[in-house]
C-alpha positions as CSV (number, residue, x, y, z in Angstrom):
1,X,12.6,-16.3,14.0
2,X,9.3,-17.0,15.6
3,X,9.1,-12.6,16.8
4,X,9.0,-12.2,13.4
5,X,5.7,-11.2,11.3
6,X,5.1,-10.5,7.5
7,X,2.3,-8.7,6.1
8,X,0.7,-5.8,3.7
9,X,-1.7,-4.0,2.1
10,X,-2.8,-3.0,-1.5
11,X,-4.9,-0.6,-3.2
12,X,-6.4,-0.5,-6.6
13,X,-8.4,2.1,-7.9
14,X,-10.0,3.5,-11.1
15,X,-12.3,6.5,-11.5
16,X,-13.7,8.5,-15.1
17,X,-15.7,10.2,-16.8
18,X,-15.9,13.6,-18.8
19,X,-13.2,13.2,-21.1
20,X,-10.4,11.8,-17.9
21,X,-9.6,9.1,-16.1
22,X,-7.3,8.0,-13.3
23,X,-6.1,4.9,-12.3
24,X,-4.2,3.8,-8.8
25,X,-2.6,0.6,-8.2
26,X,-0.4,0.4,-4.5
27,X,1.5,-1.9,-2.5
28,X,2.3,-1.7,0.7
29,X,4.8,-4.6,2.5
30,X,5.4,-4.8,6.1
31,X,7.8,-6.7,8.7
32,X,7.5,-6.6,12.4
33,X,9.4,-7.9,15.3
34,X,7.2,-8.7,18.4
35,X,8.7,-7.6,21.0
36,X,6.1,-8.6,23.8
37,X,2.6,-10.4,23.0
38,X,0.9,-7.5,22.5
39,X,3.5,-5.0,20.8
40,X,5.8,-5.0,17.9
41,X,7.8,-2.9,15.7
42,X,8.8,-2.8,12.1
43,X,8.5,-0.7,9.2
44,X,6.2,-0.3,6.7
45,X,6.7,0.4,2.8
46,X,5.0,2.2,0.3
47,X,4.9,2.0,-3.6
48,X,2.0,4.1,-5.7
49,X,1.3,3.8,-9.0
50,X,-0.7,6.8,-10.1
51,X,-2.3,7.7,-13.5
52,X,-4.4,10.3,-15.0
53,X,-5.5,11.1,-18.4
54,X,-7.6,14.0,-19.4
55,X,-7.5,17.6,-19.9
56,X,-4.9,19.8,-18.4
């Protein structure tokens, strides 16, 4: 269990102006298995939350 690391990233974000506006929110989990000191593998996940409102 010690190989194993846990981490992540987020994002959040809001822009507007002239009648429209979008807002971002996103996550972004990780696991990795260290395989020597210096170098692991693992995936990483992505999730995105994305919102505009304005003209079309």
């Amino acid at each position: 269990m010690e190989k194993l690391w846990y981490g992540g990233n987020f994002g959040l974000g809001f822009t507007g102006g002239n009648q429209s506006s979008q807002f971002n929110l996103g996550i972004y989990p990780m696991v990795g298995y260290k395989i020597i000191p210096w170098f692991s593998v693992g995936p990483r996940l992505g999730f995105e939350y994305n919102y505009y409102k304005g003209p079309v």
